[in-house]
ChimeraX commands (.cxc) that place a marker at each C-alpha (Angstrom):
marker #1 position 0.00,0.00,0.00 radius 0.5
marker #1 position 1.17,3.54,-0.93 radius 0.5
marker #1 position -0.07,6.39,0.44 radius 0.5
marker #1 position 0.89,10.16,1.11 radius 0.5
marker #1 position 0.93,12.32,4.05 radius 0.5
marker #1 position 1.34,15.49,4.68 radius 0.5
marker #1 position 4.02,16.87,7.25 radius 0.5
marker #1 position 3.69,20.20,8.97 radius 0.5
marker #1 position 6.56,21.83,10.58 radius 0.5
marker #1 position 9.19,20.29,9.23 radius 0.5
marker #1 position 12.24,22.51,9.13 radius 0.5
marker #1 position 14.79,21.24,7.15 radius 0.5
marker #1 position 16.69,18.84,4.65 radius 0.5
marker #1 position 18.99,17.45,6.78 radius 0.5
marker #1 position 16.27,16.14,9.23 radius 0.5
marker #1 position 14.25,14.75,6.06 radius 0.5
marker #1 position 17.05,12.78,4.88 radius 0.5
marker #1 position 17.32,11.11,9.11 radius 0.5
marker #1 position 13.84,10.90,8.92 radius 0.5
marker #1 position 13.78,8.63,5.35 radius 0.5
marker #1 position 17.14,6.71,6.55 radius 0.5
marker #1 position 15.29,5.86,10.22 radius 0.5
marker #1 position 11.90,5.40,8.49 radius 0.5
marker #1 position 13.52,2.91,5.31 radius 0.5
marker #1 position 14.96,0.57,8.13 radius 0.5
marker #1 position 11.43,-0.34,10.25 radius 0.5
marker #1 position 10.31,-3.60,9.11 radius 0.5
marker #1 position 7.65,-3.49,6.38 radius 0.5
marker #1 position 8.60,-0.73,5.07 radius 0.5
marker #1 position 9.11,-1.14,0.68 radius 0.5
marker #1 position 9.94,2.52,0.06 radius 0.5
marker #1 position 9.41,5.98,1.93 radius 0.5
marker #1 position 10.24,9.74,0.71 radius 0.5
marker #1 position 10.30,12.23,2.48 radius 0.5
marker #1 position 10.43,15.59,1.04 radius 0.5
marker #1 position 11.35,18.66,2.56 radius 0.5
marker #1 position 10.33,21.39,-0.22 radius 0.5
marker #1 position 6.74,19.46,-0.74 radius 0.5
marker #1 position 6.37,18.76,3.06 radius 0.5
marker #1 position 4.79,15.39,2.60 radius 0.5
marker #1 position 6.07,11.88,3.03 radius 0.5
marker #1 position 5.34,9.09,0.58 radius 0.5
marker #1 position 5.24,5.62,2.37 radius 0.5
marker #1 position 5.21,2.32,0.55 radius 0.5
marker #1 position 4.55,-0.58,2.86 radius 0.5
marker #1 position 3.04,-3.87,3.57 radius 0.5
marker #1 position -0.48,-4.01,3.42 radius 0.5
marker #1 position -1.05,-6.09,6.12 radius 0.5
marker #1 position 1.00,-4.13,8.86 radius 0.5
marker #1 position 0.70,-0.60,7.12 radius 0.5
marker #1 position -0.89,1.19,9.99 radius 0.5
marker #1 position 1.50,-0.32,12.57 radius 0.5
marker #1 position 4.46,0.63,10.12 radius 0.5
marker #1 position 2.81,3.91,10.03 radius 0.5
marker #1 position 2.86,4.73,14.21 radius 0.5
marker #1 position 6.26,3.83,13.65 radius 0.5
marker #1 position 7.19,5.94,11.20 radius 0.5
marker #1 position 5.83,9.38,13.29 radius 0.5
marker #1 position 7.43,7.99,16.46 radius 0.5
marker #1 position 10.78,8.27,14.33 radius 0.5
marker #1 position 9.97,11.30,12.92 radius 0.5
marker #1 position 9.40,12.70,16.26 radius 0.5
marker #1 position 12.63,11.63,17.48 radius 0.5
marker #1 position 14.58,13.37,14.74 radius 0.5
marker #1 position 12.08,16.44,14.91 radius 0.5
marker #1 position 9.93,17.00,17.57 radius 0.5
marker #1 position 7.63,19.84,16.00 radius 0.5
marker #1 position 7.10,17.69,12.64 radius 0.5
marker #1 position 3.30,16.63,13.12 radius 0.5
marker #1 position 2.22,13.82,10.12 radius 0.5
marker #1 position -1.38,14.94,8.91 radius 0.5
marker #1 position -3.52,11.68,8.68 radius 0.5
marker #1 position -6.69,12.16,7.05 radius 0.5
marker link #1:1,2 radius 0.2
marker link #1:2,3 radius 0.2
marker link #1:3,4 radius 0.2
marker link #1:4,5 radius 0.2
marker link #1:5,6 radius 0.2
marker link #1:6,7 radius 0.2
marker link #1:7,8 radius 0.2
marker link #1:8,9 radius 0.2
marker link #1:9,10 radius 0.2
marker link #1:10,11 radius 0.2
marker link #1:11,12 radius 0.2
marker link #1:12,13 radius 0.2
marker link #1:13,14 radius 0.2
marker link #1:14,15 radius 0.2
marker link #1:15,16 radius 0.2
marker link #1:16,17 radius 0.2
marker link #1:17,18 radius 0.2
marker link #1:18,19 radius 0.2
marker link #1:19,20 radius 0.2
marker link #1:20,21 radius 0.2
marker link #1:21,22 radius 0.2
marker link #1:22,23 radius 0.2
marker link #1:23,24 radius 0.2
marker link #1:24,25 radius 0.2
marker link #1:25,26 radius 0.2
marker link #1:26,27 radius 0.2
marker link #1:27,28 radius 0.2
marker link #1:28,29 radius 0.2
marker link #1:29,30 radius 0.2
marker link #1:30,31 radius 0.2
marker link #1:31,32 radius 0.2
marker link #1:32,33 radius 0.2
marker link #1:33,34 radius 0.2
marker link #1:34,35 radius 0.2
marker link #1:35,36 radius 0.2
marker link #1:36,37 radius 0.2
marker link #1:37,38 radius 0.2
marker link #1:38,39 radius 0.2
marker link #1:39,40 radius 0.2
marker link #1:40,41 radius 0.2
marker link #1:41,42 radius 0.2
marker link #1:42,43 radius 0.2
marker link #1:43,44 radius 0.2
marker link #1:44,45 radius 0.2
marker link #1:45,46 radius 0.2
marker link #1:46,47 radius 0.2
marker link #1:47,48 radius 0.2
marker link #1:48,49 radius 0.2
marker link #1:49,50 radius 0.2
marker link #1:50,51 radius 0.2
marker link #1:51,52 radius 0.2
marker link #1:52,53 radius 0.2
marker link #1:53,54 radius 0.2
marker link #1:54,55 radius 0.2
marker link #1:55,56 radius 0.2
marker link #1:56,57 radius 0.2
marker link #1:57,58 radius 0.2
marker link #1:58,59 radius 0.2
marker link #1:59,60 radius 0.2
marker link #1:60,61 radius 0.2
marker link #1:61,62 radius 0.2
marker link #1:62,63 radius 0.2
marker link #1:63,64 radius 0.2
marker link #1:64,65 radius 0.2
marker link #1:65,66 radius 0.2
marker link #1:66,67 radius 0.2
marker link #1:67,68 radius 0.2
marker link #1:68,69 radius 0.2
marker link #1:69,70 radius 0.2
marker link #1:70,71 radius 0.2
marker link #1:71,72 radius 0.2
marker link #1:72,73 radius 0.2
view
């Protein structure tokens, strides 16, 4: 499953890039992207454990940059 999300606050390059190397390692994770100039982050996991992949995901982007808030709609 692919989906995108938007990301507000997110303040620079540098803590995209952590944020798609931490994010690429979790298990169940096929592909992410996260852009800085767009703000949003593309995630490409498995279906069956997408939404726990997803938690995941925000709990590293947290730790890289605490403002960052992921927009799930």
């Amino acid at each position: 499953m692919r989906k995108v999300f938007d990301l507000e606050d997110l303040d620079c390059a540098n803590c995209a890039a952590k944020m798609e190397a931490a994010i690429s390692k979790l298990p169940g994770v096929n592909k992410v992207t996260v852009n800085f100039m767009a703000q949003k982050m593309i995630l490409d996991a498995e279906d069956s454990v997408f939404d726990d992949v997803l938690k995941s995901a925000c709990a590293e982007i947290k730790k890289v940059e605490p403002d960052c808030t992921v927009i799930i709609k």
